[in-house]
Every structure is written in C-alpha cells, then in structure tokens.
N, C-alpha and C positions, 0 to 999 in steps of 0.2 A: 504494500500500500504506500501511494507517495504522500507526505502530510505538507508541509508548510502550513502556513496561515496569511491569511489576508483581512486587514480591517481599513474601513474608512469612514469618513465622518464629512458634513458638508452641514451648516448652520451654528448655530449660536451652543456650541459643542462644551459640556462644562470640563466633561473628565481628562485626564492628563494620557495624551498618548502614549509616552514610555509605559505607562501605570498598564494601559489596556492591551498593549502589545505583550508585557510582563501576565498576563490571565491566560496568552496561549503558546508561551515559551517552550511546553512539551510539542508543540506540532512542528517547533522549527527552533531546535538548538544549538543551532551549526552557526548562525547570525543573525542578527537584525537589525531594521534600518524604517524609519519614517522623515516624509517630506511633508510637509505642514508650512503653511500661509495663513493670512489673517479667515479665521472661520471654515477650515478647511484641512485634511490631513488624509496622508494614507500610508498604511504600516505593513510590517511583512517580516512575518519570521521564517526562515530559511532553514529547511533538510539537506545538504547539500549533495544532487545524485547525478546531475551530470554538472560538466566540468567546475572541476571543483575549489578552482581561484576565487580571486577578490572580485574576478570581471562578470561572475554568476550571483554576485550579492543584489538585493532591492534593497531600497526599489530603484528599478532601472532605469536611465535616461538615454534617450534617444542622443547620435552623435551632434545635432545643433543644440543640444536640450529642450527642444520644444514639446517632446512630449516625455511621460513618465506614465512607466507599467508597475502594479501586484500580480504575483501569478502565482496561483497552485494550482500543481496536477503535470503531466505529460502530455505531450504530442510525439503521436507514435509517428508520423509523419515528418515529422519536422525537417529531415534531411533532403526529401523532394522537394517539400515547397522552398526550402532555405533556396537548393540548384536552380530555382528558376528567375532568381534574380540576386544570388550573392555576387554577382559585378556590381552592383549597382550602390550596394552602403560595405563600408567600410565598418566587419563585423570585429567586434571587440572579444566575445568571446566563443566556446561551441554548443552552449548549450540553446533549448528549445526558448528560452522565454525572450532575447533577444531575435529569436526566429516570426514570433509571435507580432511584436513592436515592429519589427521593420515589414509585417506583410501587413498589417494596418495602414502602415504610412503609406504602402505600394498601392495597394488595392482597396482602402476604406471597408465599409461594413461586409460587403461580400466576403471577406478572406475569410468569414466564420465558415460555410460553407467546404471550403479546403481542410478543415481542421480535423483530424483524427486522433481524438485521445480523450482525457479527461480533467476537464479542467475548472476553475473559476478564476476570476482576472480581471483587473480592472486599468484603464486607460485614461490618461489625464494629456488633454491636449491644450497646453498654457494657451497659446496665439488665440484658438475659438472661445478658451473657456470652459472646453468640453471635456463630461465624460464617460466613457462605455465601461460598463459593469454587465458581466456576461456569464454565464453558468451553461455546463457543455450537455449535448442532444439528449443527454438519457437522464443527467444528474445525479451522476457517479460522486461530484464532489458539490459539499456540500456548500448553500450561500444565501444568506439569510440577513431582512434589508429591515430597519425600524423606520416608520414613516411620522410624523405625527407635523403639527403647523410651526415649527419652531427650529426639528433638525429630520435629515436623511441620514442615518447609517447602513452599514453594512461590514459581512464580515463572516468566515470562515464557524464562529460559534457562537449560541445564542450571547454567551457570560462576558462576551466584548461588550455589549450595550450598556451591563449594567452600572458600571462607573458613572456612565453618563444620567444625567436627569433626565428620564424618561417613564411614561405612562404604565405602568405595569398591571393594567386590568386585565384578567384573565377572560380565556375565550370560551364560551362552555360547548361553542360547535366543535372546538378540537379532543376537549375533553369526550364530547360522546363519542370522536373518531377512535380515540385512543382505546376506549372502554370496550367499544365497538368490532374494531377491528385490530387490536392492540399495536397500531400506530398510528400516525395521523397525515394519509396520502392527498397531496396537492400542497396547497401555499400554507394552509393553517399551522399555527403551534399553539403550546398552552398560555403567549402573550395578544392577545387581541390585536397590538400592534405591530408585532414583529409575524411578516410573513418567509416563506421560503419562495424562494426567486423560483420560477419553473422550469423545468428541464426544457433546454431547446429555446430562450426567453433572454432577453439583454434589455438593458436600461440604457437610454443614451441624451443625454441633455446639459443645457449651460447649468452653470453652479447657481446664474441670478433667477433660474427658474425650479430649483429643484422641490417645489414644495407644487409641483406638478408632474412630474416625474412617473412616467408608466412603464409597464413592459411590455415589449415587443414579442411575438413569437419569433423565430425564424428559419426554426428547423420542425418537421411533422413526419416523422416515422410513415411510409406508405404504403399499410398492407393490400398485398396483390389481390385483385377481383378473384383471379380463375387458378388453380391448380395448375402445375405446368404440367406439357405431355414431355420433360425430361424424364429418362428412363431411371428409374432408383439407384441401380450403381453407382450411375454417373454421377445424381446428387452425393453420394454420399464420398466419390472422389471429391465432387466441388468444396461440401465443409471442410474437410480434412485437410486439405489443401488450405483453406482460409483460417482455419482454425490453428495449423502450422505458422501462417503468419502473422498471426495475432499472438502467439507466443512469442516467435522470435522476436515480433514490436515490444511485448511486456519486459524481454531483457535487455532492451538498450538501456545500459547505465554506467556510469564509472566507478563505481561503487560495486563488491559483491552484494548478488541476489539469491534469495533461500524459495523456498516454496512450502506452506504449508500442504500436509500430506495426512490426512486423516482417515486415509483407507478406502473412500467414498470412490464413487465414480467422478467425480467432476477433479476433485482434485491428484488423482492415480493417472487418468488421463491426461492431465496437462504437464504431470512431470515425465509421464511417457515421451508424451510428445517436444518436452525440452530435452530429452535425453536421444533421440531423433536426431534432434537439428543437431546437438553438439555429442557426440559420443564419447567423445575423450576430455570433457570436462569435468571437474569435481563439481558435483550440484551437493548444497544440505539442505535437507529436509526436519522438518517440524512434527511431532503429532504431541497430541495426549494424552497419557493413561489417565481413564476416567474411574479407574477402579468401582469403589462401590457411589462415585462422590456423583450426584445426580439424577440418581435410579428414581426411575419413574419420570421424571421431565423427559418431553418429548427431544429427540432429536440428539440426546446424550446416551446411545450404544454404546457400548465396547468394541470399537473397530479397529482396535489398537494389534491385532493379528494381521488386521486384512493392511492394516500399514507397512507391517514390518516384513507382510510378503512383498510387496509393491517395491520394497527399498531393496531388498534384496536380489529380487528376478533384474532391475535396474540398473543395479551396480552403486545407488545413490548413497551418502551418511545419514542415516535419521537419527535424528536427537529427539530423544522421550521426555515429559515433564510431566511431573504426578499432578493432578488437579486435587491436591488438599488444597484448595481455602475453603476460610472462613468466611464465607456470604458476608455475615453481619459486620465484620470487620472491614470490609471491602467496599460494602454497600456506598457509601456517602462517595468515597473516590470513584466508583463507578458513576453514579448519578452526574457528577462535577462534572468528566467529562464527556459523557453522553448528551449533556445539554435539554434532550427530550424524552419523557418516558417510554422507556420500551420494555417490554414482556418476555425478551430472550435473556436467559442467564449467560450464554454463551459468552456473551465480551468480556468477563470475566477468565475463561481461559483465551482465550484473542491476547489480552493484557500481560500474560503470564507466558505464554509463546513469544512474543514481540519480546519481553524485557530477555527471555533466553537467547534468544537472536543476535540481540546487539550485542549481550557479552560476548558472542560467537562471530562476531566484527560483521552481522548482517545488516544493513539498513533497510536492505527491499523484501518486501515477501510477498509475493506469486498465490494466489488460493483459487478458491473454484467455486465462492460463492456467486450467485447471479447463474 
C-alpha cells in the first residue's frame, strides 16, 4: 500500500499547519513540507518509494514556480506518458508526481484521462489563482473535503480538520449507512460536513470563489451492453495477460516490495504471478497465524497451511506473525487511525503485518484485496 498524506486548507483557516501535518506523520515519515500564503496552505507528508532524493520531497514546484502539487498514491503509467513529452521540461527528478505536474501544464484537465494508478493530489496554479483537487477512477485513495461559509478543507484523513474551527454536527444518514451496511458508501461520513470526494470526481476553482466550489465527474466506468462472442480461452489468455501487467505496474518502486500472502486465492495468485514475471528474485511474503485468536468472526480461517504451501511450491520467504492482541488495548489506536467506523477486525492484523514488514526493510506491500 502507498501512504503519504495530503492536506489543504483555503479561508479564514485557525489551526496551525505544522500542528495538522504533525496528526498524519505515520502516512509519510520519510519528510514533510507545506506552502502557505495569507488564508491558504497545502501540506504533505512523504513515504519515500520512488526516487528517493531531496528532488521527490512536497510539495513540489513547477520549474518557473508557477505552479505547486500534493500527491499521494502511484501512477502505474507514469513512464509513457513522462516519453511523450520529456523534451519538453527540464525534469528535476524520476519519480511519478513531477510526471503528474508537468502533464497538467502540457495538456490541462484532460491528462486525468491518461492516468493509471491510484491517486489523490492537488494542484495550485499561483498566475490563475487556481486549484485542482482530484481523487482517482475507483477511489482507491482516500480524500475527504470540509465545506462550511467560512473555510474549504481537505485532506488524506478525517482528524486533519479537527484542529481547525469547524462544524462538527453529526450526520445521522451516515450513521444508518454504517448500521446498515457496516460502512458508509458514496460522499457521506459520521461529520454532516465533511464529505468524501467521489471516485472519478475533481474540484477545480479560484481560491476568491471557493465557498462555491463543486465536483466534477470525469471518469464513469462503462459497463458493456452485450456479452462478447470472444471464445472463453481466449478471455481468459486476455486477463492473465492484463493481470501480469498490472503486477509488474504494482512493482515499480525503489524501495523493496513484500506481498501479503494469506493463502487465499487473490493473494496466492498474484504472488504467482510476480514470481512469473521475475523468477530469480527474492520476493517476502507476509501471512498470519490466527490461531484460536478470532474464531467465529467471519473471514478469520486458518489458512495459514494453505500459505505456507503457496510459499513453498514458489520458492518465496514467508514470515509468520501470531495475531495475539489485545482488541481492547488496540481498540482507540485503531479507531484514530481509521478515521471512520468500520465493522472488520481485520486492520488490526493489517497493522501488525505492516509494523513486521518494515523491521524486514519493506515499505511496499502487494495484497489481493478488491
């Protein structure tokens, strides 16, 4: 998973940036950095995954400085569209988010359209005034906007807002969503004012008008009318095929990448299929032992056999971690940084995988959720 963070602010803003960038320092501890003017700021904490210099830090400035970018998340693409016009600026460093900025300046709103990956990002163009706040086709990452007559925020997690003087009247449409369907799908959260930005959806306006400030769709998923008369094999070369590529996209990084390995189909398969593309690399793998810790909650088996076959017939390292905790102990740091209620226990071992990882020098990790 890539983290960083992104926050911004636009009106009569009280809380102290350092302060609110300091609320999301575990999404990006590698650096940080905010540009702020009178009634105005945007912040950015750094995971650092591709090129991993001073020249990959936010936020970033265009080479006349006329504009400045936040960016979290990848573009799996980033290498074609850079080729189609790095003659043309004078790139500073190789990673995607300066890829990002100069295909803005090239091609304005459309370059959303060219992008493959997962992102959220925001764009300050000093000269108009202007700025694009964008969240990518499916809303893989996450980006969440507080609107009220006073100030515009935004920002990578709910707990940026709260610094600021802002409205905190609770929604009770998201509450039934949550109850409901134990999450809460579309813009709603448990703040009546803070919405989630929609998958596929950007914001783009001068700073003297942002207290009208809407979203745009721009992207719409187009499911096919008709069934195709392709023959079944052949689909299932064409996924396999796509699905290979969308691995080898998940490991561009300069940093090693691990893969969570829980035995399952989704994620047996894609370490398959990274162990494919490179044969002679050392891949490390993650799972669980769940021992007796979750019996009965849905979706916590013991597949911890069916991992250690997969690791094995692969050639891969799997590293085991017992799931003893303590719910109750854990409970409030879970909540903190989930930001919104949710009904899977799961992120609890997520939390306890990741913190094994990085003593094991991982910073990326691969899974098979979705």
């Amino acid at each position: 998973s890539y983290m960083c963070g992104i926050v911004g602010g636009i009106g009569e803003i009280k809380g102290d940036a350092k302060f609110i960038l300091e609320l999301i320092s575990h999404r990006g501890p590698d650096s940080s950095g905010y540009y702020a003017q009178q009634n105005f700021f945007l912040g950015h904490t750094r995971l650092a995954i591709q090129d991993l210099s001073e020249n990959g830090n936010q936020p970033m400035f265009s080479t006349d400085n006329r504009y400045v970018i936040i960016f979290n998340g990848e573009i799996y693409n980033h290498h074609e569209i850079r080729a189609e016009f790095k003659e043309e600026f004078n790139f500073r460093s190789s990673g995607d988010t300066e890829t990002v900025l100069n295909a803005y300046i090239k091609y304005g709103i459309s370059f959303l359209n060219k992008l493959n990956g997962i992102f959220a990002f925001a764009i300050y163009d000093k000269k108009e005034d202007e700025i694009l706040i964008v969240r990518d086709q499916f809303g893989v990452k996450p980006l969440y906007i507080y609107q009220d007559d006073d100030v515009l925020l935004f920002g990578s997690e709910i707990k940026t807002f709260l610094p600021s003087t802002i409205n905190k009247e609770l929604s009770p449409a998201a509450f039934t969503n949550y109850l409901e369907f134990l999450w809460s799908p579309g813009e709603l959260t448990p703040f009546a004012y803070v919405k989630k930005l929609l998958p596929g959806h950007y914001l783009k306006f001068k700073l003297s008008d942002y207290k009208k400030a809407k979203s745009v769709k721009y992207y719409q998923w187009i499911v096919p009318e008709k069934s195709t008369d392709i023959p079944e094999n052949t689909l299932v070369d064409i996924l396999e095929e796509k699905l290979l590529k969308a691995v080898d996209r998940q490991m561009l990084s300069d940093v090693p990448v691990g893969f969570f390995l829980s035995g399952g189909l989704d994620s047996s398969l894609l370490v398959a299929m990274a162990r494919k593309l490179y044969p002679d690399r050392k891949l490390m793998c993650f799972t669980i032992d769940v021992g007796n810790w979750g019996t009965g909650i849905e979706d916590f088996a013991d597949d911890l056999k069916y991992a250690k076959k997969v690791a094995e017939t692969l050639h891969v390292d799997l590293k085991i971690i017992k799931a003893d905790i303590d719910i109750v102990q854990m409970f409030d740091k879970m909540i903190w940084h989930l930001d919104e209620p949710q009904a899977d226990a799961a992120p609890l071992n997520v939390l306890n995988i990741a913190q094994l990882a990085r003593e094991n020098g991982i910073k990326v990790l691969i899974g098979g959720a979705g």
